[in-house]
Structure formats: structure tokens, C-alpha cells
VOBA-1610 file (N, C-alpha, C; in pm, whole numbers, padded with zeros to 5 digits, always signed):
BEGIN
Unk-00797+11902+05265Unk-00660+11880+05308Unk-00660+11790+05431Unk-00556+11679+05421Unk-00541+11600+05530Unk-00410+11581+05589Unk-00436+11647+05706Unk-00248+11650+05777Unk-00274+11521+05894Unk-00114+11428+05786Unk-00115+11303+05875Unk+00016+11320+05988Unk+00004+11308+06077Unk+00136+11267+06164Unk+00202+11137+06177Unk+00332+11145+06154Unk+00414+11035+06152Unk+00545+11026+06232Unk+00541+10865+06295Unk+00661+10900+06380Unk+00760+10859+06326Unk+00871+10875+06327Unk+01063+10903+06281Unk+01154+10862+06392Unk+01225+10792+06343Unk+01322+10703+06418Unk+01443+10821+06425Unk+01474+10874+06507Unk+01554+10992+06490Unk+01686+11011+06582Unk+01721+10901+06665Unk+01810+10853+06723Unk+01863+10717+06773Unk+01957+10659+06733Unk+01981+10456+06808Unk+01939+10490+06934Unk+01887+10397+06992Unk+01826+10388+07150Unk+01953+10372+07207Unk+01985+10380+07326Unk+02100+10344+07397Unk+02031+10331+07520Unk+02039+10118+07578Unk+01931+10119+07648Unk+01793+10039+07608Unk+01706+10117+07638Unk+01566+10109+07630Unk+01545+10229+07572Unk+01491+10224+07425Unk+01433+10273+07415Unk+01335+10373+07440Unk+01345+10588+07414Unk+01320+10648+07524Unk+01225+10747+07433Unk+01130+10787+07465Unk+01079+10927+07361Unk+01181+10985+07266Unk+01239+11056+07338Unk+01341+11145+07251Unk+01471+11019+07170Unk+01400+10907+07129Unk+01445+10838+07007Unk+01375+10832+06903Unk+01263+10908+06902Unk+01152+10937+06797Unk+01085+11063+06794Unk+01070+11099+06700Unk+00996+11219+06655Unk+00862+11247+06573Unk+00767+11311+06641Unk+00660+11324+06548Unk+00638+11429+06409Unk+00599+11402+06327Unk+00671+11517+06194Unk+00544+11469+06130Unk+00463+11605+06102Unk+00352+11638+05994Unk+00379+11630+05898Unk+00271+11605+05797Unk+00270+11648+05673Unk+00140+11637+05576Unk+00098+11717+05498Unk-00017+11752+05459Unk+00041+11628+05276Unk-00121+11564+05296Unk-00146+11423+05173Unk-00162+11488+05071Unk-00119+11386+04955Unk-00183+11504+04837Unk-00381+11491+04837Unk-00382+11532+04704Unk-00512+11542+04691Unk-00557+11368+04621Unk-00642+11307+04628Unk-00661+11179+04587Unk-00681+11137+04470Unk-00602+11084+04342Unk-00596+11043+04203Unk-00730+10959+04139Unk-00755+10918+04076Unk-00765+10804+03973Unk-00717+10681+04062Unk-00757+10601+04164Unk-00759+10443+04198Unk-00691+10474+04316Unk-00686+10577+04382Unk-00617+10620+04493Unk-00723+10622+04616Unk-00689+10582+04727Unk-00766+10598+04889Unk-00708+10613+05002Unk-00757+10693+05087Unk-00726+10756+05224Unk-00790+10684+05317Unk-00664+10587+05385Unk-00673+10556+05502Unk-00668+10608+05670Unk-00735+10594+05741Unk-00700+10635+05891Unk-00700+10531+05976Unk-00560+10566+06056Unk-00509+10422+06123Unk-00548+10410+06248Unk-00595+10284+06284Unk-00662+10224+06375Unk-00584+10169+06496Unk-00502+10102+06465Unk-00395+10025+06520Unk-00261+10041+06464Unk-00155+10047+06529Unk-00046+09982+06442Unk+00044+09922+06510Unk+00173+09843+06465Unk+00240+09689+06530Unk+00313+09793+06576Unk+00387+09714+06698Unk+00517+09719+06767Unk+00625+09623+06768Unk+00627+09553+06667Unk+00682+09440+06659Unk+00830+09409+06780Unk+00894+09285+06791Unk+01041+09265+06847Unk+01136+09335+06742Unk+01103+09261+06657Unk+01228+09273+06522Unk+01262+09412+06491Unk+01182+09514+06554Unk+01220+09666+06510Unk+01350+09694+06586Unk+01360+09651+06717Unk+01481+09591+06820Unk+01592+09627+06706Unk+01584+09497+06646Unk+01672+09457+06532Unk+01725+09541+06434Unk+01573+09578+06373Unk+01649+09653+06236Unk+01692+09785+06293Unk+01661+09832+06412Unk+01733+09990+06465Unk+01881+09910+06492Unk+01887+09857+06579Unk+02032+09835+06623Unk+02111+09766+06486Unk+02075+09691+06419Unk+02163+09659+06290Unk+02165+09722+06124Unk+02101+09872+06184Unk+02138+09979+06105Unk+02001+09968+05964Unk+01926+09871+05957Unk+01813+09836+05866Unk+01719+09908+05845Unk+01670+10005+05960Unk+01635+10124+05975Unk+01675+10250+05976Unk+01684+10292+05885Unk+01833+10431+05916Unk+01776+10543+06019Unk+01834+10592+06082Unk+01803+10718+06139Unk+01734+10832+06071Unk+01640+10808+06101Unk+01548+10969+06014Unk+01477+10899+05950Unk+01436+10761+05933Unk+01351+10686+05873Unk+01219+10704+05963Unk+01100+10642+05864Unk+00970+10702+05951Unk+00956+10545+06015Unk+00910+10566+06121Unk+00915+10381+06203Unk+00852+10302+06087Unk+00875+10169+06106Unk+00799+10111+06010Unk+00687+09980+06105Unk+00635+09912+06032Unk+00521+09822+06107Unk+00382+09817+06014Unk+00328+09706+06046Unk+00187+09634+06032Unk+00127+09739+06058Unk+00009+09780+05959Unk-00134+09880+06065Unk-00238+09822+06019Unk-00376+09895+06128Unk-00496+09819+06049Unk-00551+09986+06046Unk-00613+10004+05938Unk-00666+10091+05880Unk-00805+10095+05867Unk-00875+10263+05859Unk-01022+10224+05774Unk-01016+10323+05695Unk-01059+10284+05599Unk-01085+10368+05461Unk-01185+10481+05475Unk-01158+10608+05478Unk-01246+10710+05464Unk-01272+10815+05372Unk-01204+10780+05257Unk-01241+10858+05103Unk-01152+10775+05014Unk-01248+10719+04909Unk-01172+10662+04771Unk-01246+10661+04661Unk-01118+10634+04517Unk-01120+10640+04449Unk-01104+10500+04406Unk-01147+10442+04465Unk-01106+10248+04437Unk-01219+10213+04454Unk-01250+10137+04389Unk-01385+10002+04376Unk-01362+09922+04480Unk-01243+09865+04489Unk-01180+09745+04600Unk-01156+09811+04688Unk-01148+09919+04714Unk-01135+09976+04868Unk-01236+10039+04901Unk-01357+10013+04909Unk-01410+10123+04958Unk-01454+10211+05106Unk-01509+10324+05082Unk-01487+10393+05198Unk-01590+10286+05348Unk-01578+10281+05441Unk-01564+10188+05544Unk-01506+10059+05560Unk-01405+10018+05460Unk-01354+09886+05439Unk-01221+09887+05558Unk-01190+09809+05610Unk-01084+09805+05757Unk-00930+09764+05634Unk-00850+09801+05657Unk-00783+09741+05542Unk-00665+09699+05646Unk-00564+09607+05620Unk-00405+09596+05665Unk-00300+09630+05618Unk-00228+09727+05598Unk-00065+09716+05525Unk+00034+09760+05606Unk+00149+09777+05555Unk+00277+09813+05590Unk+00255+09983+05568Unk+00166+10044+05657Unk+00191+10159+05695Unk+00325+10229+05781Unk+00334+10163+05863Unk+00406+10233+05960Unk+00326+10289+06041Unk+00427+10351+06153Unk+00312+10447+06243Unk+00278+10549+06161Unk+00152+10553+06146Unk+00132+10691+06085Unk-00019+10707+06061Unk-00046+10818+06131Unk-00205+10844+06151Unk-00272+10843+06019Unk-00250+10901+05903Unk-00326+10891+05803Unk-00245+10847+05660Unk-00277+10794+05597Unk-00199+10769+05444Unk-00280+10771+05330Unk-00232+10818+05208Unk-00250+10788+05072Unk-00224+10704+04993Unk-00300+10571+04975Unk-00253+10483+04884Unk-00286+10477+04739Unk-00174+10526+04688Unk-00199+10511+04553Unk-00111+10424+04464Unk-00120+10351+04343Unk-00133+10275+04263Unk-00010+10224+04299Unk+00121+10264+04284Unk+00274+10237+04342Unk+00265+10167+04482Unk+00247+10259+04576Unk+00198+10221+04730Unk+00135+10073+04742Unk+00014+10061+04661Unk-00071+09936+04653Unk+00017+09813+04623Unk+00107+09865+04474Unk+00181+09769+04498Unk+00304+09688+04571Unk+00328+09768+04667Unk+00480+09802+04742Unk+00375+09749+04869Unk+00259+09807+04948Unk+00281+09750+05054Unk+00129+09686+05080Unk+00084+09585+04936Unk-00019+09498+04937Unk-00112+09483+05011Unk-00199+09629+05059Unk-00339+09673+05107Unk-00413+09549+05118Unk-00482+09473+05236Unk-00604+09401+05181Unk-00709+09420+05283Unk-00815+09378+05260Unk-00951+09414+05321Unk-00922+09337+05423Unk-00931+09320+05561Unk-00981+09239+05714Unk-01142+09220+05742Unk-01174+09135+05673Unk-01313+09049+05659Unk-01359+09074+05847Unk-01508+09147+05851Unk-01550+09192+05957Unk-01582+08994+06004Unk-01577+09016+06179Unk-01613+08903+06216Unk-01703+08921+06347Unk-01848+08863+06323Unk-01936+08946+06443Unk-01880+08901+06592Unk-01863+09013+06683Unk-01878+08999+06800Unk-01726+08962+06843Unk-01622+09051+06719Unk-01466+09062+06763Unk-01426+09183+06750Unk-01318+09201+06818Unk-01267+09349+06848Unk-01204+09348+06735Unk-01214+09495+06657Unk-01069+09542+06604Unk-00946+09547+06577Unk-00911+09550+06737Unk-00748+09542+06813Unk-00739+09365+06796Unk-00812+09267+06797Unk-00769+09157+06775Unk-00803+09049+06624Unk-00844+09183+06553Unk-00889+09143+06391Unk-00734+09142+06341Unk-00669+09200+06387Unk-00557+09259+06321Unk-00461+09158+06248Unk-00548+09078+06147Unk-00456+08934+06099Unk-00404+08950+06017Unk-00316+09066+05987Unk-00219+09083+05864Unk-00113+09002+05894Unk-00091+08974+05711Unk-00016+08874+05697Unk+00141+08922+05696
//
């Protein structure tokens, strides 16, 4: 069993943006399918544009934040993913995820080609 935490947009900022405009909320992954893999997140974006989609309603309230992450793979069921592969998608904040076959196609997983003698935090070249 893998309990991921995820954060939730759970109030419009008024202002700057403050803690209690987000919420952290568990939840236990399923168990892993047929072409399915478990990521753990490394990084994830803070983009400007989130600015945006909170204040022009694009984000609804009670939505889980959204954003770029860089990931590493630590149990699969995928050939193309395999377990130590750094991957990029449209996770969101969220400490751990299940990507399976739907997911893959919705938020287009790809490998971040290791490069000797670069950080992590600045591999992060999702597209």
C-alpha cells in the first residue's frame, strides 16, 4: 500500500496567496495493473499562470493544484518505464502517483535522459 499526499486548492487567495488556501488530503493508490507504474515526485512546478487559472475560475476550488513534476519510477509494470527511470508529467503536486494506461495518455509521461554532472532540480525539461 502506497499513501500519496496531495495538495488542493481549497480557497481563491485574496491577496497573496496564504497556507490556508490549500490543503493537504491523503489517499491510499490502487494496487498496480497490467502496463501500470508508480511514480515518486521529485520536484514539482510553481508556475505564474496558476495566478491565472485560480483567479479566472480554471481551477475550481477543491481541485488538486495542478503543475509540471519530475518523477522517479519505483515499481512497474511497463517496459518503457522502468523502475529508476526520472520521468516528467502533469502530475500536480503530489507526492506519489499511479500511472496507468488512461493517465499515460492524458498526461504524456516521458523519460528525462540522465545528463552527467547535472542536477535534477535543473533536468527538469518538460515540455
Amino acid at each position: 500500500m502506497v499513501l500519496a499526499r496531495k495538495w488542493m486548492y481549497v480557497r481563491r487567495p485574496e491577496g497573496e496567496p496564504k497556507e490556508t488556501d490549500f490543503a493537504l488530503k491523503e489517499e491510499e493508490l490502487p494496487a498496480l495493473e497490467a502496463e501500470d507504474f508508480l511514480v515518486e515526485t521529485e520536484y514539482f512546478s510553481l508556475d505564474a499562470g496558476l495566478r491565472g487559472y485560480m483567479e479566472l475560475g480554471a481551477l475550481p476550488v477543491g481541485s488538486p493544484v495542478i503543475g509540471m513534476a519530475l518523477a522517479k519510477v519505483i515499481e512497474s509494470r511497463n517496459a518503457q518505464f522502468p523502475v529508476g527511470a526520472v520521468v516528467c508529467a502533469r502530475l500536480g503536486w503530489v507526492t506519489h502517483a499511479v500511472l496507468n494506461r488512461q493517465q499515460q495518455k492524458e498526461l504524456r509521461p516521458y523519460i528525462v535522459p540522465e545528463v552527467a554532472g547535472q542536477s535534477r532540480a535543473i533536468r527538469r525539461s518538460c515540455r
